[in-house]
C-alpha positions in Angstrom: 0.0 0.0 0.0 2.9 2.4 0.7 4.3 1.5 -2.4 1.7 2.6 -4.6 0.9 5.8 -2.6 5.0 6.4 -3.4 4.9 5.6 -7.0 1.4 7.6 -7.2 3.1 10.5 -5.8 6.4 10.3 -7.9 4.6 9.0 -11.5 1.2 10.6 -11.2 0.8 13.5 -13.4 -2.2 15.9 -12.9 -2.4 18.3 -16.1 -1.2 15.0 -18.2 -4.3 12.6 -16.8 -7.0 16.1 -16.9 -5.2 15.7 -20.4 -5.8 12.3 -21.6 -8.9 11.4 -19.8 -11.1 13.9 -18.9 -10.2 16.9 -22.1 -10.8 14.6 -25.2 -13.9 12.8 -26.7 -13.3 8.4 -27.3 -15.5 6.1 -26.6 -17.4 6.0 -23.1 -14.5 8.8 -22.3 -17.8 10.2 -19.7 -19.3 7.2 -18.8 -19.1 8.7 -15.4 -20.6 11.5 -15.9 -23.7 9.8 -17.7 -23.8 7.2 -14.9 -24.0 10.6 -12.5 -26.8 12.1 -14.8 -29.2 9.4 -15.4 -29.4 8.4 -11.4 -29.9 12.2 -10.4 -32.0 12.5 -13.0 -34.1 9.4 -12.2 -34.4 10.4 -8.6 -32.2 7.6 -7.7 -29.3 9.6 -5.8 -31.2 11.7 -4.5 -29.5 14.2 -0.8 -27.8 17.1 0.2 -24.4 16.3 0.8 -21.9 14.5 -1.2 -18.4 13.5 -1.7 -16.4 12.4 -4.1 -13.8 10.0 -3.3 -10.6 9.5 -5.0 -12.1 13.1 -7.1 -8.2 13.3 -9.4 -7.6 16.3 -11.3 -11.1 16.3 -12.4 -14.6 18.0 -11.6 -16.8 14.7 -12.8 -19.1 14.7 -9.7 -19.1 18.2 -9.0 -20.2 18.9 -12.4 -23.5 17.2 -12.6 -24.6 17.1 -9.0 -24.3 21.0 -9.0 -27.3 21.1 -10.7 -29.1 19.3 -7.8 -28.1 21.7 -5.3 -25.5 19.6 -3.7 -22.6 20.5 -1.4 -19.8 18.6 -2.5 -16.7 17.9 -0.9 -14.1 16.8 -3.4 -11.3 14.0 -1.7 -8.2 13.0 -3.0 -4.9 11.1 -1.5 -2.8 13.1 -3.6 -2.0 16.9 -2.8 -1.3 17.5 -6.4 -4.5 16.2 -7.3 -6.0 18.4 -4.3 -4.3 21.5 -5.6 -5.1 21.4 -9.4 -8.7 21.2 -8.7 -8.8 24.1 -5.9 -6.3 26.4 -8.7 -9.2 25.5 -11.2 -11.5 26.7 -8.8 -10.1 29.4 -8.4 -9.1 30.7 -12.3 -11.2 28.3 -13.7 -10.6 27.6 -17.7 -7.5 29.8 -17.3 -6.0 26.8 -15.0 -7.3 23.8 -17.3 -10.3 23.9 -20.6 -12.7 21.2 -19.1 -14.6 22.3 -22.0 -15.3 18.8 -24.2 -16.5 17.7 -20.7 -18.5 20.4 -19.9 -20.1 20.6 -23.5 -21.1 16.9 -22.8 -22.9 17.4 -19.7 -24.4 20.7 -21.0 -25.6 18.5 -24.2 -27.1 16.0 -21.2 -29.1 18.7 -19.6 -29.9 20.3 -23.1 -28.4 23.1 -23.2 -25.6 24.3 -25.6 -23.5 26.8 -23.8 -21.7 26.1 -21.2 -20.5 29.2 -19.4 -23.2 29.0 -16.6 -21.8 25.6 -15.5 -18.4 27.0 -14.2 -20.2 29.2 -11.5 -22.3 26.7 -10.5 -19.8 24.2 -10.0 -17.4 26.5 -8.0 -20.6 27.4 -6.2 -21.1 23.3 -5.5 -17.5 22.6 -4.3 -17.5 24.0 -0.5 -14.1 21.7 -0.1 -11.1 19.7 -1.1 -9.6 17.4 1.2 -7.0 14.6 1.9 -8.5 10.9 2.0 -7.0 8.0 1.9 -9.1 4.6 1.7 -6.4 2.3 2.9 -7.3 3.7 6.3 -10.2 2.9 8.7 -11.1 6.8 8.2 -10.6 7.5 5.1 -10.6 11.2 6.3 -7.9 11.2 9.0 -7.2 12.7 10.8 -10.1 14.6 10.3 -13.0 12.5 12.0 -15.1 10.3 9.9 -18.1 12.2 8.4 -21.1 10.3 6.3 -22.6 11.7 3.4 -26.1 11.2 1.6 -24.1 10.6 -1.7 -20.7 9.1 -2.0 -19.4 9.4 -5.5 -16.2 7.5 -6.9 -15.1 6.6 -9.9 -11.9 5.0 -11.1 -10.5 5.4 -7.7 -10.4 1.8 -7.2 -8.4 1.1 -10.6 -5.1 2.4 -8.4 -5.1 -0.7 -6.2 -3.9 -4.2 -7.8 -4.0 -6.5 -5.1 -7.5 -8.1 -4.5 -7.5 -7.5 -0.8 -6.9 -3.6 -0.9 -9.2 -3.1 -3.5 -12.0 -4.4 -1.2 -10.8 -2.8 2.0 -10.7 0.3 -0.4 -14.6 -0.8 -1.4 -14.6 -1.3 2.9 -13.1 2.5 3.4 -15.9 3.9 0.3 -18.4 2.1 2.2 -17.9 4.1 5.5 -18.3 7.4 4.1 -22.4 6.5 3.3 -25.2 7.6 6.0 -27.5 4.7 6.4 -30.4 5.1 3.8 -27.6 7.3 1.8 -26.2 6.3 -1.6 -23.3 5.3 -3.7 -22.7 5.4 -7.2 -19.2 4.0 -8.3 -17.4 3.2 -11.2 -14.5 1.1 -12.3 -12.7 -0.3 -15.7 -13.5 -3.8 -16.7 -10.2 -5.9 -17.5 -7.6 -3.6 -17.6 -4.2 -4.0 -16.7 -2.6 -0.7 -17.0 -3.3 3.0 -18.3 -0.6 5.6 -19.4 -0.2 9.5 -18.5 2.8 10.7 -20.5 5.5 8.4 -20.4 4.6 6.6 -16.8 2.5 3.5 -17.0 0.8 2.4 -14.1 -1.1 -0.7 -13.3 -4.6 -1.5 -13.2 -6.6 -4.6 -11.3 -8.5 -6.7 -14.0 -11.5 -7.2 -11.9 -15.2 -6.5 -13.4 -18.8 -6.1 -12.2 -19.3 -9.1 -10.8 -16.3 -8.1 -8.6 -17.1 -5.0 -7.8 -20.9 -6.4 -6.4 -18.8 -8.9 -4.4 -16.6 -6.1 -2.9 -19.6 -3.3 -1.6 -22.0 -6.4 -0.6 -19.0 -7.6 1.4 -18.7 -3.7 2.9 -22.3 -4.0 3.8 -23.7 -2.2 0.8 -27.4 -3.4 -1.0 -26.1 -3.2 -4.4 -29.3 -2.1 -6.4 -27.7 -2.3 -9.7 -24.2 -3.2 -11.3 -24.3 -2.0 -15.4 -21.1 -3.3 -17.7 -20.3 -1.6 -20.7 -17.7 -3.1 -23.6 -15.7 -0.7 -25.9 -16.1 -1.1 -29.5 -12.5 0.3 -30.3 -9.3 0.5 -28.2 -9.2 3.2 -25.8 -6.1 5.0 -26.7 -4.0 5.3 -23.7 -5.2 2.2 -21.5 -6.0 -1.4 -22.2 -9.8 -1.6 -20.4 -12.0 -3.3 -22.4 -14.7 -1.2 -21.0 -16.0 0.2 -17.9 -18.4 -1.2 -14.9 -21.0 1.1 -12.5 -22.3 0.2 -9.1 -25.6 2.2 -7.6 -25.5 1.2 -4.1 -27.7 1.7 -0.6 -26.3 1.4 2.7 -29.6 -0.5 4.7 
């Protein structure tokens, strides 16, 4: 585990992931963010306060769950991570163009502009903090707060080993009121993902894995969806992408 927090924070490089994964259009590139959308908008996440766990250098939470009038707390393990999204919420598109991602979610709520979602998604955000899910508390040393929506996506990829990605699933788990929700995503048969020159490894695990991993945390899984690429995502070797929507009883 203290291995890959070190090679996280020596090979992990914000602008180039904001870059690769969350600037450009492929295939699925926002299945997130659609995943977000459709339970919102279906009433199935549905509460005031929410985090997003394992958040990167990206604003995929924030930006559709601003329009529901949540207050969203963005975490990360890494304080790079931490500190590009609070300089982009701060000077905004002059920090990093989210703009393909933002056109995308604007297209999702029909609309065609998309200047009013940078207000409202700086308006959202009322934090960035550390977290770290191989801990008990995620949020130590702050005390352990629950949420009405927990939010994670691809923050699971990081770990390899089967037994921290479910105490990670364990960690995700304990950040979820009773009767709140979680909506998580992960990559289906991967093995590794570039930024730049680094390559860094991925778990091959799938939905049927993931269920296994939030049951086991104590989660009602409500519904696990798989989807398959079509063509070869360009900088990783996933063959698609799992969600989870999740209840804690």
């Amino acid at each position: 585990m203290a291995d890959i927090r070190k090679m996280y924070e020596s090979d992990f490089n914000s602008h180039m992931y904001a870059k690769s994964y969350a600037s450009d259009e492929f295939e699925n590139m926002w299945f997130a963010e659609e995943f977000y959308h459709r339970l919102f908008e279906t009433k199935k996440l549905q509460g005031k306060t929410l985090i997003d766990v394992g958040c990167g250098p990206t604003l995929r939470a924030a930006l559709v769950a601003s329009r529901y009038g949540c207050e969203v707390v963005c975490a990360d393990l890494l304080e790079k991570n931490r500190d590009f999204v609070q300089n982009w919420l701060k000077n905004g598109h002059a920090t990093f163009d989210f703009s393909a991602q933002f056109k995308h979610v604007a297209q999702l709520e029909g609309k065609d502009d998309i200047e009013y979602l940078e207000e409202r998604v700086k308006a959202s955000v009322k934090e960035v903090i550390f977290c770290d899910i191989m801990e008990n508390n995620p949020l130590h040393p702050r005390p352990l707060e629950q949420f009405d929506i927990v939010t994670s996506s691809l923050c699971l990829d990081c770990y390899t080993e089967e037994k921290d990605y479910f105490k990670g699933a364990k960690s995700i788990s304990s950040l979820v009121r009773p009767g709140g929700y979680l909506a998580f995503g992960s990559s289906i048969g991967a093995t590794y993902y570039h930024i730049g020159d680094k390559t860094l490894p991925v778990p091959s695990v799938d939905g049927a894995i993931g269920k296994r991993a939030f049951t086991e945390a104590g989660l009602k899984v409500l519904e696990v969806c798989e989807y398959y690429l079509n063509n070869p995502f360009p900088s990783c070797d996933t063959k698609g992408f799992f969600t989870i929507y999740a209840t804690k009883p």
